[in-house]
C-alpha positions as CSV (number, residue, x, y, z in Angstrom):
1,X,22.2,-23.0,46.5
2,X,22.3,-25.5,43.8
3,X,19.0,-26.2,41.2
4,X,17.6,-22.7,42.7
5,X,15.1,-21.1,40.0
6,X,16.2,-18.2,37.9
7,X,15.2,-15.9,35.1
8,X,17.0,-17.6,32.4
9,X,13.8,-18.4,30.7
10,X,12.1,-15.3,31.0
11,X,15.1,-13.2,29.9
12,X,15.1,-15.9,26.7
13,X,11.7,-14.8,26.1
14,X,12.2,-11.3,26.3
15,X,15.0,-11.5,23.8
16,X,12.2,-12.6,21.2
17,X,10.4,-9.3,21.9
18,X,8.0,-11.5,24.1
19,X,8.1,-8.6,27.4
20,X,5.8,-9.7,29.4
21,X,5.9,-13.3,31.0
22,X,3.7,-15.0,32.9
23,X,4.7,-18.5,35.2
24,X,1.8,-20.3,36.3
25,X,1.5,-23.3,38.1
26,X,-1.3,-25.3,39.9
27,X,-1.8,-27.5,43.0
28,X,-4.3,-29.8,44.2
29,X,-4.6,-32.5,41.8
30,X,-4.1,-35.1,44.1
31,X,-6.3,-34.5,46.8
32,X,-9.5,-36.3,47.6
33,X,-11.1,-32.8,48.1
34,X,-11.5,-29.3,47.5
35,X,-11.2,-27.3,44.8
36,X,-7.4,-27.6,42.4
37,X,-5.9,-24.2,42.6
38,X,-3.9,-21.9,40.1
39,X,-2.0,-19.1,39.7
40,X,-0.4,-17.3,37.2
41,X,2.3,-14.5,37.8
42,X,4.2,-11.9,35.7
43,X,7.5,-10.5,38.1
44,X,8.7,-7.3,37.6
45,X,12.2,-8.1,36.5
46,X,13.5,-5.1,38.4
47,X,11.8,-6.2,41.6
48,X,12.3,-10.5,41.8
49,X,11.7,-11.5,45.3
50,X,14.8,-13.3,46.2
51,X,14.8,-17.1,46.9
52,X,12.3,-17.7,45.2
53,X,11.7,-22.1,44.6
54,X,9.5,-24.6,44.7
55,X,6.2,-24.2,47.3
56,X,7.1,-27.8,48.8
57,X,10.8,-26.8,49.6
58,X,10.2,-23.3,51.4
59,X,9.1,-23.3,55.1
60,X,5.1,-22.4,55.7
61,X,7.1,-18.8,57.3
62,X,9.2,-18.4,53.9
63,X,6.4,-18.7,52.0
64,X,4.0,-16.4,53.4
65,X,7.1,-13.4,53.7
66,X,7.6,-14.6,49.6
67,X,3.3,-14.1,49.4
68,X,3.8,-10.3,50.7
69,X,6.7,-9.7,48.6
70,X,4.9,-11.0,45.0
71,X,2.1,-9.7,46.0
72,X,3.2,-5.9,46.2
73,X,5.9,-6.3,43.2
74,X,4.1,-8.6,40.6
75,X,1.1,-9.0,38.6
76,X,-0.4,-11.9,39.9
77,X,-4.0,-13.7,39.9
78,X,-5.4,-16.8,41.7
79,X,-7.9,-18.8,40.7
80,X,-9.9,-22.3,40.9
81,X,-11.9,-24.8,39.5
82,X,-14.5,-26.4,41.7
83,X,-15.1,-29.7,42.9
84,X,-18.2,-30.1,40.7
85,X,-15.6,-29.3,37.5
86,X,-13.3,-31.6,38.4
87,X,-16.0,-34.7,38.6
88,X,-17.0,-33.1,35.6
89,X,-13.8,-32.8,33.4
90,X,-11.6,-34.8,34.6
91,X,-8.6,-33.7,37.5
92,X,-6.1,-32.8,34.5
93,X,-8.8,-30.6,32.5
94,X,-9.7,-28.7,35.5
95,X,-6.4,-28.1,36.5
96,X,-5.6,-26.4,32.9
97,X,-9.2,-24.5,33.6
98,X,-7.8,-23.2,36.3
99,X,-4.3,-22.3,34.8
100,X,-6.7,-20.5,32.1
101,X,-8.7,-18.4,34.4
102,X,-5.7,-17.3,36.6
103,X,-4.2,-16.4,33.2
104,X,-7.2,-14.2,32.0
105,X,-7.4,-12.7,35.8
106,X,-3.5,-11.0,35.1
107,X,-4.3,-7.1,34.6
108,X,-1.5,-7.6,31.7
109,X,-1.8,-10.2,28.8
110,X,0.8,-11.9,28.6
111,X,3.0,-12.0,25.7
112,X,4.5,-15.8,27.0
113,X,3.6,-18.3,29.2
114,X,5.3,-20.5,31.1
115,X,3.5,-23.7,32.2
116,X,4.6,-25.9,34.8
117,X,4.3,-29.6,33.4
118,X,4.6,-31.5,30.2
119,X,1.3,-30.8,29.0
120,X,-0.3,-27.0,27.5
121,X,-4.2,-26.3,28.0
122,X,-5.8,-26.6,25.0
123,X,-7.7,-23.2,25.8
124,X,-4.8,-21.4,25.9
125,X,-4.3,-19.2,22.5
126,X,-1.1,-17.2,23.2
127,X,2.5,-18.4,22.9
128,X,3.1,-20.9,25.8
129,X,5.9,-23.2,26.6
130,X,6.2,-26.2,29.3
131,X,8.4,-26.9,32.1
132,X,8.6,-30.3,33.4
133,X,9.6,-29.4,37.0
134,X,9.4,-25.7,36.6
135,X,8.7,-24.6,39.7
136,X,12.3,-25.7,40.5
137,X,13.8,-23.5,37.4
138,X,11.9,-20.6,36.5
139,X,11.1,-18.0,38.9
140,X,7.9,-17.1,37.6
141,X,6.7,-21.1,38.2
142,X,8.1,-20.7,41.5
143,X,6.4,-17.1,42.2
144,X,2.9,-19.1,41.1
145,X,3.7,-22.2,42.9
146,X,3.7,-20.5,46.4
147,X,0.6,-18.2,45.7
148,X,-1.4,-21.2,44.6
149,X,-0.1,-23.3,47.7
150,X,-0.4,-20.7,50.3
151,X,-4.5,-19.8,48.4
152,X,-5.3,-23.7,48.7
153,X,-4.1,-24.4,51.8
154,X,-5.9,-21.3,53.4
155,X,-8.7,-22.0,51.6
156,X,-8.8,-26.0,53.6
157,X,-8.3,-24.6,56.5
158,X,-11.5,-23.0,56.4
159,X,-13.5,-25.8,54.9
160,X,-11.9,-27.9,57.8
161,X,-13.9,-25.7,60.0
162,X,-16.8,-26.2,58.3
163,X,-16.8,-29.7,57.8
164,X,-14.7,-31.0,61.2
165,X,-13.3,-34.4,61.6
166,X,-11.3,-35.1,58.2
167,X,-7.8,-33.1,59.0
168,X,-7.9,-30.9,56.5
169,X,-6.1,-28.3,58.1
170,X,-3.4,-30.2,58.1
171,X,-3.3,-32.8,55.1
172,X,-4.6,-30.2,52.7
173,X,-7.3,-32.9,51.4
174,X,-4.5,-35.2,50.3
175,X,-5.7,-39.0,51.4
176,X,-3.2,-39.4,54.2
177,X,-4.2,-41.7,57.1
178,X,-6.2,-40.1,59.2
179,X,-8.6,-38.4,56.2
180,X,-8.9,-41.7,55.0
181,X,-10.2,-43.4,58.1
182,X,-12.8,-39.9,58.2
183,X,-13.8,-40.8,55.4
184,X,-15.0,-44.9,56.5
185,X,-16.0,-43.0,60.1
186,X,-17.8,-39.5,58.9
187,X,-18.9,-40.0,55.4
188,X,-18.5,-38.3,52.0
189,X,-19.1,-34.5,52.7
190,X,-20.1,-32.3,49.4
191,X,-16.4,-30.8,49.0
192,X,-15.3,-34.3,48.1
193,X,-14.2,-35.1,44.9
194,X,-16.6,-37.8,44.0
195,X,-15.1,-39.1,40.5
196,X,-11.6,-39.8,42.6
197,X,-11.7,-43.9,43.8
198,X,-11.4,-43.8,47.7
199,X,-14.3,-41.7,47.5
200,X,-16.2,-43.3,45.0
201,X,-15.2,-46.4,46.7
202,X,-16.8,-45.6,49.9
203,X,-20.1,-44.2,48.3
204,X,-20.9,-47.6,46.2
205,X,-20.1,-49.6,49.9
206,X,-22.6,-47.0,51.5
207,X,-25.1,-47.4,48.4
208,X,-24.7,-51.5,48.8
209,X,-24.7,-51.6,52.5
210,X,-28.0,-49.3,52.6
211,X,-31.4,-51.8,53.1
C-alpha cells in the first residue's frame, strides 16, 4: 500500500547509537471539549505490529486489534492534559504537556523522540525531532496515534453518559452540527473548553441575555 509508515526513521536513529525511540503523537486539539490526549510509544523492533498508519485511516475494528497488539509488544504510555490546562495554556501548550507527560510515563527513557508536527515542546530535554504528518510515515507516530485516538474517544464516550444530549459519543467533542445546536439548547457543561470561541461565544450571550 502506498505512503504506509515504516521504520526508516527509527532505524536512522538507531544508526547514531540512539536505541531506544519513542513516537508520540496527540489528538484532541480541535474539539470544543474534553481533555487533548497523548501518547508516546517505543516498538520493539523485533515485534512491529503490522499495518500500522494513521488513527483517521484505520477502521474503529483495526484500531482496537492494533491497541491489543502495541499494547503487549511496546512500551507505551497515555496521558492528558485537562480542560482546566488548556483554558489555562493555551490548546497548543497543553497538547506538548501532554506529549511531555506520556513521554515521562514510558518505563524506558528514550534516547530519541519522534514528534508528530512542526513544532517540539519546549519541556522536552532529550534529543527530539519533528514530523510534519508523521503518523503517515513513522510507525512509532502511528503506534501513538491509535493509542491516543482509541484513549480519547473511550474516554467521551463516558463523559457522554455523564453529560447526555451533546453527541459525544459520536463526534468525539469536535463542533459538528448537532454538538453545536447542544450547546445553544443545553448549555456549557464543565468539560467544555471555555477559552475555545463557540463556547465562549455562547457564555457572553447567556451572561448578556441574563436580567
Amino acid at each position: 500500500m502506498a505512503n504506509q509508515p515504516d521504520d526508516s526513521f527509527e532505524i536512522a536513529a538507531r544508526a547514531r547509537g540512539l536505541l531506544h525511540v519513542a513516537g508520540v503523537d496527540e489528538v484532541g486539539r480541535g474539539p470544543l471539549c474534553g481533555p487533548v490526549t497523548a501518547a508516546a510509544v517505543i516498538l520493539d523492533p523485533a515485534h512491529i505490529p503490522a499495518g500500522l498508519n494513521d488513527s483517521k485511516k484505520l477502521s474503529a475494528k483495526r484500531r482496537a486489534e492494533l491497541v491489543a497488539q502495541i499494547t503487549a509488544t511496546a512500551d507505551w504510555c497515555v496521558a492528558h492534559a485537562s480542560v482546566e490546562e488548556i483554558d489555562a495554556l493555551n490548546i497548543l501548550q497543553a497538547s506538548h504537556l501532554a506529549m511531555c507527560r506520556a513521554i515521562e510515563g514510558l518505563k524506558t527513557t528514550p534516547d530519541h523522540v519522534l514528534v508528530d508536527g512542526n513544532r517540539l515542546p519546549k519541556a522536552l530535554t532529550i534529543s527530539a525531532e519533528t514530523l510534519v504528518k508523521g503518523d503517515g510515515r513513522s510507525v512509532s507516530i502511528a503506534a501513538a496515534s491509535i493509542l491516543a485516538k482509541e484513549a480519547r474517544d473511550a474516554l467521551m464516550v463516558d463523559l457522554a453518559q455523564q453529560y447526555p444530549g451533546y453527541g459525544w459519543e459520536r463526534n468525539a467533542g469536535y463542533p459538528t452540527k448537532d454538538h453545536l445546536q447542544a450547546l445553544l439548547d443545553l448549555g456549557v457543561t464543565p468539560v467544555h473548553r471555555r477559552s475555545f470561541k463557540p463556547v465562549h461565544n455562547i457564555l457572553c450571550q447567556a451572561k448578556t441575555v441574563t436580567p
